[in-house]
N, CA, C and O atoms as a Tinker XYZ file with bonds, in Angstrom:
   276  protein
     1  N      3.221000    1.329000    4.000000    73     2
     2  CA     2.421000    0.622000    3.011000    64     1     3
     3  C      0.959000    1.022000    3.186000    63     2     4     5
     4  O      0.476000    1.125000    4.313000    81     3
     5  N      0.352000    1.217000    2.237000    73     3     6
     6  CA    -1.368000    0.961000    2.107000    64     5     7
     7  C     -2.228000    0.189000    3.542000    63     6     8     9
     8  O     -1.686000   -0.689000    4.213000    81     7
     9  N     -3.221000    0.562000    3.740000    73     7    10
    10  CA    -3.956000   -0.407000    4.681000    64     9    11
    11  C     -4.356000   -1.436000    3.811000    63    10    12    13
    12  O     -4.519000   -2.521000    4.369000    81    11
    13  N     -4.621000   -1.391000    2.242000    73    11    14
    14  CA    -4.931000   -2.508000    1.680000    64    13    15
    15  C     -4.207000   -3.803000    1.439000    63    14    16    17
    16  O     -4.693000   -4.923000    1.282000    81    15
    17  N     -2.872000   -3.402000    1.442000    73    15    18
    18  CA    -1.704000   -4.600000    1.972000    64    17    19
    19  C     -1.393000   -4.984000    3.097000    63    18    20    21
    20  O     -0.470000   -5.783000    3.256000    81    19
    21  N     -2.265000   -4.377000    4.331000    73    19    22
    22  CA    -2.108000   -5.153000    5.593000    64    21    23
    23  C     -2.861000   -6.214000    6.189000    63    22    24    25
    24  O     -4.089000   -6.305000    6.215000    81    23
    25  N     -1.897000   -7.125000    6.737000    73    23    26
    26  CA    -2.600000   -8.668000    6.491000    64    25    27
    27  C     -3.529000   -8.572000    7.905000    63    26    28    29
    28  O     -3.301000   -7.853000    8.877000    81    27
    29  N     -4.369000   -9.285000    7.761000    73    27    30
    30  CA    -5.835000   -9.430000    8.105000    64    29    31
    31  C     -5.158000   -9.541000   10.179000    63    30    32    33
    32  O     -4.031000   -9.968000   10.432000    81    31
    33  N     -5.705000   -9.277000   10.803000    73    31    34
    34  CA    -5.315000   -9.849000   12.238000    64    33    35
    35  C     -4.282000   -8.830000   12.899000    63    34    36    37
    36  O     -4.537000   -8.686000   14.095000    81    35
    37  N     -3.428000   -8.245000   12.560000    73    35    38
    38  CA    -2.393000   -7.607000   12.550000    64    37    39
    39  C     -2.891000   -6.101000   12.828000    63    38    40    41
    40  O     -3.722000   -5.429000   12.216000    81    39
    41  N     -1.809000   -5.679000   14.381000    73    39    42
    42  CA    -2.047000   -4.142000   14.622000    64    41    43
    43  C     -1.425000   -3.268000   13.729000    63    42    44    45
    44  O     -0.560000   -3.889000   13.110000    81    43
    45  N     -1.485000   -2.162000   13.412000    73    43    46
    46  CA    -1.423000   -1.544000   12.620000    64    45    47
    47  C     -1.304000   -0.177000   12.705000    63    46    48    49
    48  O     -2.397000    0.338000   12.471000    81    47
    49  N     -0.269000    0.802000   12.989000    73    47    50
    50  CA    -0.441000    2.166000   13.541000    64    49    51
    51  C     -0.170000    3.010000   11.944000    63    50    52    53
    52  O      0.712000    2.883000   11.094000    81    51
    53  N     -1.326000    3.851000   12.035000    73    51    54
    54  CA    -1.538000    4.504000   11.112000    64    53    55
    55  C     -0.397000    6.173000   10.847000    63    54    56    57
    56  O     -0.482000    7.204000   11.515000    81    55
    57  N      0.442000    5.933000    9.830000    73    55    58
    58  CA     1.641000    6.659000    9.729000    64    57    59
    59  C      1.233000    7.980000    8.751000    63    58    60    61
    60  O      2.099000    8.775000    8.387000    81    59
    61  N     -0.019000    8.101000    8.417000    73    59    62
    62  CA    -0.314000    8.896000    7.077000    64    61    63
    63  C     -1.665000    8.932000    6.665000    63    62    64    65
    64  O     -2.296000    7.875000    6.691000    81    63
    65  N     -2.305000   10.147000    6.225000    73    63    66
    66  CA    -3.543000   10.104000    5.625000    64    65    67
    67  C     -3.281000   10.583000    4.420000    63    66    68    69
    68  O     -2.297000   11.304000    4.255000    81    67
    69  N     -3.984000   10.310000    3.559000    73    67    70
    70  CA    -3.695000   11.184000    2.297000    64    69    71
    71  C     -5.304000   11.016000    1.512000    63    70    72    73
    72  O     -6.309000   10.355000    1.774000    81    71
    73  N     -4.800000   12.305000    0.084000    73    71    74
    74  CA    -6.129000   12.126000   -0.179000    64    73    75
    75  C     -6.099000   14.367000   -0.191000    63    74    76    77
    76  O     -5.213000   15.195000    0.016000    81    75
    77  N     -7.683000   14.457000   -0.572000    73    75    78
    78  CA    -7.890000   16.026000   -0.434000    64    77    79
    79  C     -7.942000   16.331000    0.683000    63    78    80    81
    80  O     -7.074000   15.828000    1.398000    81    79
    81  N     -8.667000   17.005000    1.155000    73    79    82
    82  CA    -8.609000   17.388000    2.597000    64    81    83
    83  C     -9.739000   17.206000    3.168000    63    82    84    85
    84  O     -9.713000   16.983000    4.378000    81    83
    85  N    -11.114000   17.250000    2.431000    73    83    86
    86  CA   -12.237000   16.758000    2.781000    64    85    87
    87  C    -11.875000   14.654000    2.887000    63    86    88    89
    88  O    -12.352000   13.875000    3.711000    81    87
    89  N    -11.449000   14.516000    2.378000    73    87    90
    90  CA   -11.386000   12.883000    2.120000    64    89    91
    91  C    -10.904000   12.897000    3.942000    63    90    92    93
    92  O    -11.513000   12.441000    4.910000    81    91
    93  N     -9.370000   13.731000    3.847000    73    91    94
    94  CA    -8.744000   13.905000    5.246000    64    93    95
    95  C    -10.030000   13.970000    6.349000    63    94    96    97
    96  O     -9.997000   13.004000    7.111000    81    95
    97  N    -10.790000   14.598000    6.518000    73    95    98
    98  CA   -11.531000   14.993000    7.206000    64    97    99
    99  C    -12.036000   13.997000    7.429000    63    98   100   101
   100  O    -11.615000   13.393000    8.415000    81    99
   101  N    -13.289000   13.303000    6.528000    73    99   102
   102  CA   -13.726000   12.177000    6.442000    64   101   103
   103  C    -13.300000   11.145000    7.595000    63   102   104   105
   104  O    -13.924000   10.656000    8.537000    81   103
   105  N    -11.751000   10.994000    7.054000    73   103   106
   106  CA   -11.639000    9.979000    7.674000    64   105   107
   107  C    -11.145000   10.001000    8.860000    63   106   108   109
   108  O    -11.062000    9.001000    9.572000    81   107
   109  N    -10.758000   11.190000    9.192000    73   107   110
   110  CA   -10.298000   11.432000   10.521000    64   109   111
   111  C    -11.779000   11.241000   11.498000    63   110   112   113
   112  O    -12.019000   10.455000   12.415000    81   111
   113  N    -12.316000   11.927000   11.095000    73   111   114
   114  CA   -13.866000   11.822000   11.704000    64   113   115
   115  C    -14.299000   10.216000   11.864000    63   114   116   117
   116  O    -14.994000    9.860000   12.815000    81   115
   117  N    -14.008000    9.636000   11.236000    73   115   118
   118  CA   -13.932000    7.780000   11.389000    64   117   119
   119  C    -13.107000    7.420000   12.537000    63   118   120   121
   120  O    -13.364000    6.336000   13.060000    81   119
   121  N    -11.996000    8.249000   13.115000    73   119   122
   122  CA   -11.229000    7.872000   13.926000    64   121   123
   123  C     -9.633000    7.246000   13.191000    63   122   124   125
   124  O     -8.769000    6.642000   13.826000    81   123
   125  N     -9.594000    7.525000   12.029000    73   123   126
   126  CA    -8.356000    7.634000   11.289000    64   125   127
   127  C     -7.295000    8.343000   11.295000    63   126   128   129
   128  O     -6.814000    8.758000   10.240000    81   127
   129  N     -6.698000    8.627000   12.610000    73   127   130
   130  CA    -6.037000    9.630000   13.082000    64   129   131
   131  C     -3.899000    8.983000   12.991000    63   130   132   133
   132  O     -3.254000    7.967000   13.250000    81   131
   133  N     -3.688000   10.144000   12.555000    73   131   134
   134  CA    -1.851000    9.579000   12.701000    64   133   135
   135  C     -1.335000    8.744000   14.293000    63   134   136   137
   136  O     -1.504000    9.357000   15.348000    81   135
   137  N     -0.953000    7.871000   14.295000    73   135   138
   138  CA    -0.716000    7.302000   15.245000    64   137   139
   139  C     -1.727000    6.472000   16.061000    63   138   140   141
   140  O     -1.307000    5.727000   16.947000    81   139
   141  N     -3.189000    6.583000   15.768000    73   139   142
   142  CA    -3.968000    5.598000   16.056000    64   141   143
   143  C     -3.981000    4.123000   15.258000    63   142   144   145
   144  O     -3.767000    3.869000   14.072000    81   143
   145  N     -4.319000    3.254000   16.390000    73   143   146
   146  CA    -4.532000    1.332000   16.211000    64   145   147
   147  C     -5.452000    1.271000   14.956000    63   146   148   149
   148  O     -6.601000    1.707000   14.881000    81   147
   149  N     -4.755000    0.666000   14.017000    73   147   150
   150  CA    -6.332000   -0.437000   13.245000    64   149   151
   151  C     -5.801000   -1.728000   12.883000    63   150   152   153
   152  O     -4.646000   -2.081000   12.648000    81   151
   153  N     -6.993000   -2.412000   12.889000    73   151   154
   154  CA    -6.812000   -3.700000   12.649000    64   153   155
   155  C     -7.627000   -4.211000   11.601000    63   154   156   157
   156  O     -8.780000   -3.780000   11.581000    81   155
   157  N     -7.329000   -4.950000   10.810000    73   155   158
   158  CA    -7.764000   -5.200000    9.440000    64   157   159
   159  C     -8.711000   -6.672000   10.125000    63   158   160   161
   160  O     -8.228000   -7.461000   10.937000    81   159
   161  N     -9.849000   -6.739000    9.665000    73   159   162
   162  CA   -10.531000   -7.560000   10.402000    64   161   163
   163  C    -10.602000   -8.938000    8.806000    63   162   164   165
   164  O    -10.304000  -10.132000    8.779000    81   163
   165  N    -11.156000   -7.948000    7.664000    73   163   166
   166  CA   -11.727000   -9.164000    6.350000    64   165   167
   167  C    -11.024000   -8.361000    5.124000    63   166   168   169
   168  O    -10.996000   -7.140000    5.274000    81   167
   169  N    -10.750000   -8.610000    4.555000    73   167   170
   170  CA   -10.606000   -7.936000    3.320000    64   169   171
   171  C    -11.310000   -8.692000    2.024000    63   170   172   173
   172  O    -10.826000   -9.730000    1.573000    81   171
   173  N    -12.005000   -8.332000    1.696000    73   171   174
   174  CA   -12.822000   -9.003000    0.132000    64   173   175
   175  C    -12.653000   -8.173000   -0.986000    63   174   176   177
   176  O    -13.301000   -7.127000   -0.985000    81   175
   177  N    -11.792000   -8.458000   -2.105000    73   175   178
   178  CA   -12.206000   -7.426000   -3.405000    64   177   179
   179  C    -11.246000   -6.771000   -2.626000    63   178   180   181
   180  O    -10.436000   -7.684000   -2.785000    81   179
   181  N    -10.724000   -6.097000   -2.025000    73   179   182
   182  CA    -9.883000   -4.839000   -1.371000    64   181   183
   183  C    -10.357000   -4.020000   -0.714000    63   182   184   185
   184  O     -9.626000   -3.161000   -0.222000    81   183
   185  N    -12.003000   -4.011000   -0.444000    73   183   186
   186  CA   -12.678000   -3.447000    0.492000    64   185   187
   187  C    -12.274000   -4.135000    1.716000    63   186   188   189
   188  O    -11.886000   -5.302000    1.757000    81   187
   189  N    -12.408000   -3.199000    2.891000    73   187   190
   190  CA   -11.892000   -3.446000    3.906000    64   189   191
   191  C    -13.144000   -3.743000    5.106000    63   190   192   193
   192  O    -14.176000   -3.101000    4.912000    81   191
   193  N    -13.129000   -4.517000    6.128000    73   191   194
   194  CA   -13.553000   -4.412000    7.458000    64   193   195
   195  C    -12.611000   -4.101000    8.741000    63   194   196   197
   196  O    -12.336000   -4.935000    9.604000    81   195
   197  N    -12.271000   -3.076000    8.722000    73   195   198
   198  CA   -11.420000   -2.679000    9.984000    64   197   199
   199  C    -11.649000   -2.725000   11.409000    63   198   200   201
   200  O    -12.766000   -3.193000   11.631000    81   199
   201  N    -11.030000   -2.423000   12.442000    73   199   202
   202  CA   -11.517000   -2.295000   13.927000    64   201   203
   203  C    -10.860000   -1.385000   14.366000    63   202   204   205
   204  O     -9.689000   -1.716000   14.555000    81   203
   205  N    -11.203000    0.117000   14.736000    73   203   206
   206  CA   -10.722000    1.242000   14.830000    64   205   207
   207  C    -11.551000    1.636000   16.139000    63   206   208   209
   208  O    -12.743000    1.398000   16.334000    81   207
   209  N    -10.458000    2.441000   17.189000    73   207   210
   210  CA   -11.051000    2.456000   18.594000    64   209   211
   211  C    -13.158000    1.894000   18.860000    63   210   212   213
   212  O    -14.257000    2.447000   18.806000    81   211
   213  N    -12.620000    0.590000   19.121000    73   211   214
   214  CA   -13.585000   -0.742000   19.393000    64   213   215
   215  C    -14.550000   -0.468000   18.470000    63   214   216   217
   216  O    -15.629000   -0.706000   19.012000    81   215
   217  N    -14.714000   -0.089000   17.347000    73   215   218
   218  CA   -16.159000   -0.223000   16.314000    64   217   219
   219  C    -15.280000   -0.427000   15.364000    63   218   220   221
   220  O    -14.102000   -0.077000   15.295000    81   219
   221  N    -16.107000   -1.171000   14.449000    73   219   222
   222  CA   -15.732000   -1.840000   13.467000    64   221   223
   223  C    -16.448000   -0.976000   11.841000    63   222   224   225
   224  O    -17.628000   -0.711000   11.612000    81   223
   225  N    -15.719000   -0.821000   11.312000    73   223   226
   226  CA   -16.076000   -0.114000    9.718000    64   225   227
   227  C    -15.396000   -0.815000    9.123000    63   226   228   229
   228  O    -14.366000   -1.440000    9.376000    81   227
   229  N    -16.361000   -0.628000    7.835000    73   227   230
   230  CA   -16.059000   -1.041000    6.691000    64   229   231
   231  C    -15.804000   -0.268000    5.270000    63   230   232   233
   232  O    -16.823000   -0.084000    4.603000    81   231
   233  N    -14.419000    0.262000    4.661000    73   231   234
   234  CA   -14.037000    1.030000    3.763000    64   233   235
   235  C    -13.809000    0.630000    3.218000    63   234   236   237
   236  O    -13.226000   -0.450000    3.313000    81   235
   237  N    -14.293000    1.583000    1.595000    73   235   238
   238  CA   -13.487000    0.859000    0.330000    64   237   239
   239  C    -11.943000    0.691000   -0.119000    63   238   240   241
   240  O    -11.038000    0.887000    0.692000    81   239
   241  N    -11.733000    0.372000   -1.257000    73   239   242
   242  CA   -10.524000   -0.102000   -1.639000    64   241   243
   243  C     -9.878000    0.915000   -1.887000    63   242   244   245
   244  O     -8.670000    0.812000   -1.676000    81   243
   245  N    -10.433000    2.377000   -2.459000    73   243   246
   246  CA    -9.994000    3.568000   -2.707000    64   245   247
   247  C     -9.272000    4.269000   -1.967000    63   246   248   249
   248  O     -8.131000    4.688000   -2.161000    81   247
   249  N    -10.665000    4.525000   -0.210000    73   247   250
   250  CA   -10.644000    4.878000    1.197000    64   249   251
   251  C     -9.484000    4.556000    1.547000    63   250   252   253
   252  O     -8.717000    5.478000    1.825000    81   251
   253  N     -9.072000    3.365000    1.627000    73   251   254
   254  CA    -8.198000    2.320000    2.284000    64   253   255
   255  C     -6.861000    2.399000    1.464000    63   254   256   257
   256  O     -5.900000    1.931000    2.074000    81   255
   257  N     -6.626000    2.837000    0.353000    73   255   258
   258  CA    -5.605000    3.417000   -0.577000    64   257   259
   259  C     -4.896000    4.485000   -0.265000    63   258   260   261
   260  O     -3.778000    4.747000   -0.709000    81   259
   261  N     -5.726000    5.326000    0.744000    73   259   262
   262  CA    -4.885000    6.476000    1.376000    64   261   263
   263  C     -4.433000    6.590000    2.112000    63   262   264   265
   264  O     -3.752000    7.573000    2.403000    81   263
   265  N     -4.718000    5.086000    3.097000    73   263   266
   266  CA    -4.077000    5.218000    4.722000    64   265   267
   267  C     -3.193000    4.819000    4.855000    63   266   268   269
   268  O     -3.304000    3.613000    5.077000    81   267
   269  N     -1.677000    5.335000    4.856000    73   267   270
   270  CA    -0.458000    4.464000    5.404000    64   269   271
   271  C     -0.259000    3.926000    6.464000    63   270   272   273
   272  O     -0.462000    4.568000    7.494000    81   271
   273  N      0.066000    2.971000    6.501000    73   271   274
   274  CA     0.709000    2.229000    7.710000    64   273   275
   275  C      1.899000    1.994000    7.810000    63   274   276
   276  O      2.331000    1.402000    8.799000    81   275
């Protein structure tokens, strides 16, 4: 599923990036890597506040549209 359907609190191992390949990049460079932890911290609107190895970001609804879990 989407990171945007994952409920708030909940670990989360990331199964998929998708997207172009710069987007790929992007977010790998965030620490969005296959098989790395996130944790959905807030979700508002579908923008996200995540917690990805101990720093916390905040991606849009789009961003967050490509990451399977």
């Amino acid at each position: 599923m989407p990171l945007t359907l994952a409920k708030q609190g909940e670990t989360n191992i990331i199964k998929r990036v998708g997207g172009k390949e710069e987007t790929k990049k992007f977010l790998e460079s965030l620490g969005f890597i296959i098989g790395g932890s996130v944790i959905v911290i807030s979700a508002i609107g579908g923008n996200l506040i995540v917690n990805i190895k101990d720093s916390r970001i905040a991606i849009g609804k789009d961003m967050a549209s490509k990451i399977i879990v």
